[in-house]
C-alpha positions as CSV (number, residue, x, y, z in Angstrom):
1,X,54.6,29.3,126.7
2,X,50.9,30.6,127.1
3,X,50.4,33.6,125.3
4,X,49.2,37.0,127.4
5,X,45.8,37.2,125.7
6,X,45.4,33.3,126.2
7,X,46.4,33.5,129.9
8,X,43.7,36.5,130.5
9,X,41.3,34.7,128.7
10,X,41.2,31.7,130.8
11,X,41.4,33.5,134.1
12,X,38.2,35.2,133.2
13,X,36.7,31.9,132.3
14,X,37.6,30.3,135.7
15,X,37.1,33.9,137.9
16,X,33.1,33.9,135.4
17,X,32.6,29.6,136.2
18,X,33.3,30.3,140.2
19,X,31.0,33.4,140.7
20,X,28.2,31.4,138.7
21,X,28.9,28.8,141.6
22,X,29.0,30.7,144.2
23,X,25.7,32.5,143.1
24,X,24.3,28.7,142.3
25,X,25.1,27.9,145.9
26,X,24.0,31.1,147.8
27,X,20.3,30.8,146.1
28,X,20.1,27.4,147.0
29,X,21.3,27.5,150.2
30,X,18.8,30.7,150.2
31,X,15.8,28.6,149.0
32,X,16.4,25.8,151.2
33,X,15.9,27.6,154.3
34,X,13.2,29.3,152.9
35,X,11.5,26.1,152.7
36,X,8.7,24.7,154.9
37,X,9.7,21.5,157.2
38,X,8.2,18.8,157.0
39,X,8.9,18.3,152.9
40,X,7.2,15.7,151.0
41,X,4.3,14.8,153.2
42,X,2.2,12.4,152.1
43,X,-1.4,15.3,151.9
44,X,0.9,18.3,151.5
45,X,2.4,20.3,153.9
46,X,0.9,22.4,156.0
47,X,2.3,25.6,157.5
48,X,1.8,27.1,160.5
49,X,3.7,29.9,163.0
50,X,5.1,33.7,162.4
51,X,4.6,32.3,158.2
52,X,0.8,32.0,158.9
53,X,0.2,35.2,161.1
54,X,2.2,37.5,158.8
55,X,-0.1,35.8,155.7
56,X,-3.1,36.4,157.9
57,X,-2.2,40.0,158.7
58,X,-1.6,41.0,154.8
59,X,-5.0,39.4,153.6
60,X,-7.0,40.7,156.6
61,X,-5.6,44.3,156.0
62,X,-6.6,43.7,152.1
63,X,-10.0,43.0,153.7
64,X,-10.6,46.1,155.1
65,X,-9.0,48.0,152.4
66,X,-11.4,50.4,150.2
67,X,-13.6,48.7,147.2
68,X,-11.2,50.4,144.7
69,X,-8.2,48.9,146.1
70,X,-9.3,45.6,146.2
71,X,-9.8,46.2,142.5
72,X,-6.6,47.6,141.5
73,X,-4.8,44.5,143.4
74,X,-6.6,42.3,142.1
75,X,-6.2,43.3,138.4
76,X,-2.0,44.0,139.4
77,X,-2.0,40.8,140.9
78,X,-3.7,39.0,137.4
79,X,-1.1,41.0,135.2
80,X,1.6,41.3,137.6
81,X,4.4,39.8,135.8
82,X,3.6,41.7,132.3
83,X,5.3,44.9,133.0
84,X,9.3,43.3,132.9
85,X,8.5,40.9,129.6
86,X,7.3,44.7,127.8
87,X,10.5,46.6,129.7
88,X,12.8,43.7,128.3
89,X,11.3,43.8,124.7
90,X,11.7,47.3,125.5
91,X,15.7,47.3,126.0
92,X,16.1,44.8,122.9
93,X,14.3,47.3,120.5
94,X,16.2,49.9,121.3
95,X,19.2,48.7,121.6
96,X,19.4,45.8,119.1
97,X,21.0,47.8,116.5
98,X,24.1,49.1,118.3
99,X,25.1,46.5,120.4
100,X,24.1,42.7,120.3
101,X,24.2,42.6,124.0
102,X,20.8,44.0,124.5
103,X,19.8,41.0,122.2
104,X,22.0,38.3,123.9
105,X,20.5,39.5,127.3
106,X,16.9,39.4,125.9
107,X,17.3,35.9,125.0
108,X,19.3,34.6,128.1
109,X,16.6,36.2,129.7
110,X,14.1,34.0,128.4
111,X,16.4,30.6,128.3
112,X,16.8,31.8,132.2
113,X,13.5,32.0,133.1
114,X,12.3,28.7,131.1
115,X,14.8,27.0,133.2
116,X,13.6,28.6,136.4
117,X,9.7,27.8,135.8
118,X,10.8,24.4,135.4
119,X,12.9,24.2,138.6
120,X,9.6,25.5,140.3
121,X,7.6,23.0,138.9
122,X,10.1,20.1,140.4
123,X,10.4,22.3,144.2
124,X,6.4,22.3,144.2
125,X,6.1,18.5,143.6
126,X,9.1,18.0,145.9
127,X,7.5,20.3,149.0
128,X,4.4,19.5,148.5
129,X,3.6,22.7,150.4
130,X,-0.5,23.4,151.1
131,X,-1.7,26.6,149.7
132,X,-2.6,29.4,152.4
133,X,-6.2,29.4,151.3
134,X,-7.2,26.3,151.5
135,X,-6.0,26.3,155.4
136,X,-7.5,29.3,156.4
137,X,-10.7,31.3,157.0
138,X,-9.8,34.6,155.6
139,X,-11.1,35.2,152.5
140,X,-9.0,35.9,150.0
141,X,-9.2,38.1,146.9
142,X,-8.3,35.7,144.2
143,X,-10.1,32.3,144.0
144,X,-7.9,29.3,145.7
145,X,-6.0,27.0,143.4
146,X,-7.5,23.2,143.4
147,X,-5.7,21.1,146.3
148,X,-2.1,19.2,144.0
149,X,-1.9,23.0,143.3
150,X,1.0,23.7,145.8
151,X,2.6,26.9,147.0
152,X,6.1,26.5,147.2
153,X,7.6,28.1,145.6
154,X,5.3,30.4,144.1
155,X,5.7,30.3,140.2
156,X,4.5,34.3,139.7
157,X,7.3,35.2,141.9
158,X,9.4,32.9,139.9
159,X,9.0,34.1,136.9
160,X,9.2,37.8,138.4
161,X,12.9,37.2,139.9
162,X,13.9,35.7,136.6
163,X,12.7,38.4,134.2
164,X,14.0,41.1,137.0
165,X,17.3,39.7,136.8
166,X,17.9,39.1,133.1
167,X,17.2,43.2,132.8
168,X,19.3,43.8,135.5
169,X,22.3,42.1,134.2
170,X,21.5,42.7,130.4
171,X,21.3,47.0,131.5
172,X,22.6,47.6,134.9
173,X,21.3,51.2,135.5
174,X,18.1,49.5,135.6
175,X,18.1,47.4,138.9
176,X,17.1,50.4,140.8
177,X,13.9,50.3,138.6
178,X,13.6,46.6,138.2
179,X,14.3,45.3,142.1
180,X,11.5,47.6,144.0
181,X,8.9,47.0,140.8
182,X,10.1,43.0,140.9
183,X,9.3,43.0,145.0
184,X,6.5,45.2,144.5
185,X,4.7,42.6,142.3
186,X,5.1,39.4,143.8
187,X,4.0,40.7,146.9
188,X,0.6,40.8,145.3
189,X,0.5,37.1,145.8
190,X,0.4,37.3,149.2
191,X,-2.5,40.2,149.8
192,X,-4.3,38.3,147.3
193,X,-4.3,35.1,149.4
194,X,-2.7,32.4,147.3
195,X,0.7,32.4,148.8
196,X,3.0,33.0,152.2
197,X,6.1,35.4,151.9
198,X,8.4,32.7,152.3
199,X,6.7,31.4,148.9
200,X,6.8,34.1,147.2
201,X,10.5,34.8,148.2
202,X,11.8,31.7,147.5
203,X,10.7,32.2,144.2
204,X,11.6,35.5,143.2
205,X,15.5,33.9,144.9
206,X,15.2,31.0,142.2
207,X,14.3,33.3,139.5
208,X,16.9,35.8,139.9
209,X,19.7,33.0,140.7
210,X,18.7,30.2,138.2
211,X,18.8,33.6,135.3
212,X,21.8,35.0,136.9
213,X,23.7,31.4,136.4
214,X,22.5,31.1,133.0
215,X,23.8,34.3,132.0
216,X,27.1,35.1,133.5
217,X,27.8,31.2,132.0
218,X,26.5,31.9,128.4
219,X,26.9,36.0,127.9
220,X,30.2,35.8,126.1
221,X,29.0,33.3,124.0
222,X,25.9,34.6,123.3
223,X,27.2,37.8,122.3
224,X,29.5,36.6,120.0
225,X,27.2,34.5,118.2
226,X,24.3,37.4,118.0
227,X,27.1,39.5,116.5
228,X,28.0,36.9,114.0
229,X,24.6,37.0,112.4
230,X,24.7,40.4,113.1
231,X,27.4,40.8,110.7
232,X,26.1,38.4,108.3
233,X,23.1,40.2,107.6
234,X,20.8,39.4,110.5
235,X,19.6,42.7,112.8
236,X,16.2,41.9,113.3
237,X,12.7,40.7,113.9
238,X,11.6,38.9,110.5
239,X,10.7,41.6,108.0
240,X,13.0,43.7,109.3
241,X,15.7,45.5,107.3
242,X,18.7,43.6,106.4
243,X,22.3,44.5,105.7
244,X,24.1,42.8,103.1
245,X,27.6,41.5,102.7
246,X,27.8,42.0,99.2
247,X,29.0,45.1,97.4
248,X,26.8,46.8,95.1
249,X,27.2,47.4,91.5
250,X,27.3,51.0,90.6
């Protein structure tokens, strides 16, 4: 006879394994209809339609934006995905001493978005999708990526989603800070005229679901282990303080 403990334990495993599917499955489904037709032409693909006016629009209102905006996009858009990476080192330092989630998220985080940079780096070869600037005659705020440099989908906004969701998951009260700041920044890739919206969210979709995967998958785990070295000394950086396991003489 299964134990109780055993039996609840297993039923979380399979109810954690089939909402990391489900949110595997709804990103991709997500990303493949946010991708361009006509994938893998030989050249690239090129876009055109409702993706190309709305890209047009946003770079053309950029254009006749003040002098001091221009500037301030174009430095956000340069350090755009910054301010999560400092708000995740953030939540670790504070909270690595009382809890080892903070820590488990932090590195999840970073195993998630590794992962999803990589899964960019296959879509891009795989779409082959033509930057916006090299199509169009709108000048654009940033200088254009070499052609082999494709769009979709865009590896900012990548990144973005990932880091946005690792914070979300690792502190919850924070997805009201971290969704509208995570949209807000890879939007900056399309006023600065290197990508189309579908581009840039497609890959704030991969980010968030590749990260999301990774940690409801390896959480439990994680946290566990990081309180194991917790408890065997380790509760910090290098050079920070240690607690010891062995009892003092007096």
């Amino acid at each position: 006879m299964i134990a109780p403990k055993t039996s609840t334990r297993a039923r979380h495993r399979v109810a954690t394994l089939f909402s990391a599917v489900l949110v595997f499955a709804s990103g991709a489904v997500a990303v493949a209809w946010l991708a361009p037709w006509g994938i893998g032409e030989p050249g690239g693909t090129r876009v055109s339609g409702r993706p190309a006016t709305v890209y047009r629009a946003a770079v053309e209102a950029l254009a006749a934006a003040p002098g001091w905006l221009h500037t301030t996009v174009e430095w956000a858009a340069n350090v755009a995905f910054l301010p999560l990476p400092l708000l995740l080192a953030g939540v670790w330092w504070s909270g690595r001493r009382n809890s080892p989630r903070p820590t488990a998220g932090a590195l999840l985080t970073i195993l998630g978005t590794a992962v999803a940079f990589l899964s960019c780096s296959g879509l891009k070869l795989l779409v082959h999708e033509e930057r916006p600037c090299h199509d169009s005659s709108v000048p654009t705020l940033l200088a254009c990526p070499a052609i082999g440099d494709w769009s979709f989908p865009s590896s900012n906004a990548t990144i973005i989603g990932a880091l946005a969701a690792g914070l979300a998951l690792t502190v919850p009260r924070l997805l009201p800070l971290v969704l509208p700041l995570a949209v807000a920044m890879a939007s900056l890739r399309v006023f600065a005229g290197l990508h189309y919206a579908h581009d840039v969210a497609a890959g704030l979709v991969l980010g968030g679901t590749v990260t999301a995967v990774v940690m409801l998958v390896a959480m439990p785990a994680t946290v566990r282990l990081v309180d194991r070295f917790r408890r065997a000394g380790w509760s910090g950086p290098p050079g920070a303080p240690r607690r010891s396991r062995r009892l003092r003489a007096d």
